[in-house]
N, C-alpha and C positions, 0 to 999 in steps of 0.2 A: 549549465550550472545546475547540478542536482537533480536532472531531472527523474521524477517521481511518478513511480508506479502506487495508482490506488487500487490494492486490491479489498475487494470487496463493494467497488463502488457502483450505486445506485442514483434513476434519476428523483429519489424520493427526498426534497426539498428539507423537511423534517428529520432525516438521519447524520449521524454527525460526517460519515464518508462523502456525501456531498456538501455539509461545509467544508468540509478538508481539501477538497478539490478545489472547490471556488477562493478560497481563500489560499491558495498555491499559486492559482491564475492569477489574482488580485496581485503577488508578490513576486509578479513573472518567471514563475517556475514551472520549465514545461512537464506538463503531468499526460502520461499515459492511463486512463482508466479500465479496469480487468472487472467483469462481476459478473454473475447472471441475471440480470437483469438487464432488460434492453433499453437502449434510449440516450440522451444523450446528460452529461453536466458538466458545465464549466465551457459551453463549447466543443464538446469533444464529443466522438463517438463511443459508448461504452463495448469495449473488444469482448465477447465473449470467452468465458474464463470456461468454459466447458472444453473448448479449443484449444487451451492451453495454447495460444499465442507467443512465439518467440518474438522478442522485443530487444533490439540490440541496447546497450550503454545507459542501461537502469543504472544510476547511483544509489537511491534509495526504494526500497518498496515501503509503503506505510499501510498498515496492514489494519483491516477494518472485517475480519473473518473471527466469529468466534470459535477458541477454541477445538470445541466439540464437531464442529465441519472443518477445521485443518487436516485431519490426517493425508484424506483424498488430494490436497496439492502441496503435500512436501517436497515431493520430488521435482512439481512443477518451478516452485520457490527458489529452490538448489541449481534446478539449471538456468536461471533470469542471474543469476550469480552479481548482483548486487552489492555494493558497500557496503548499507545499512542497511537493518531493518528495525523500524518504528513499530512496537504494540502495544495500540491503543492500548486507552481502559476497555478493560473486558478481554483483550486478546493475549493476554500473555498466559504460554504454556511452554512451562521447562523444556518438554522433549523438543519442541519445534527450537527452541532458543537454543538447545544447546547443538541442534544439529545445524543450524546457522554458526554459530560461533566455532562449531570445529571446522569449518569450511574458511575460519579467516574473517567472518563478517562482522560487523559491530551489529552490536545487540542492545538496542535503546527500549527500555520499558518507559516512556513517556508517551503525552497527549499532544498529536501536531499539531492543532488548533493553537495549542499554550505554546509551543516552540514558534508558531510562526508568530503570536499575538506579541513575545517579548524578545523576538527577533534572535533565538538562537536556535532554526534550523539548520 
């Protein structure tokens, strides 16, 4: 059911990518965590995103990477070939959206917290 690549995620309690995680967990939805940052949230082991990790049968990525450090994992983003992609506040950037979108992918400029909080993830 949906399950959910967080990129960008951290184990720093205070950022919204680690509520996003936990509260994905809270709402049984298995989440994959990607970021640079080591450690672990929600339970999970944070996969290093320097790696670019192939991760089979991502439905969504929700995307917690600003902008201006996108460029470097477009191509990452494109081959996880995904449903959707979720960008946050603060993450939306045209180029990156419209090269999802011509690949076929939905392109949600919403906040996961508020989709999971009024239950339309």
């Amino acid at each position: 059911m949906k399950k959910t690549m967080v990129l960008g995620a951290t184990p720093n309690p205070a950022r919204y990518a680690y509520l996003a995680a936990q509260m994905l967990v809270e709402n049984k939805i298995e989440i994959v965590p990607v970021g640079i940052k080591s450690g672990t949230v929600a339970g999970e082991k944070i996969l290093d995103l320097k790696t670019q990790p192939l991760i089979a049968d991502i439905h969504t990525i929700t995307l917690y990477i600003g902008p201006g450090n996108q460029p470097q994992w477009y191509d990452y983003i494109l081959t996880i070939n995904p449903q959707r992609v979720i960008f946050n506040p603060g993450t939306e950037n045209p180029v990156l959206e419209s090269m999802v979108s011509d690949q076929g992918v939905e392109v949600l400029k919403a906040c996961t917290l508020v989709m999971l909080s009024v239950g339309n993830y």
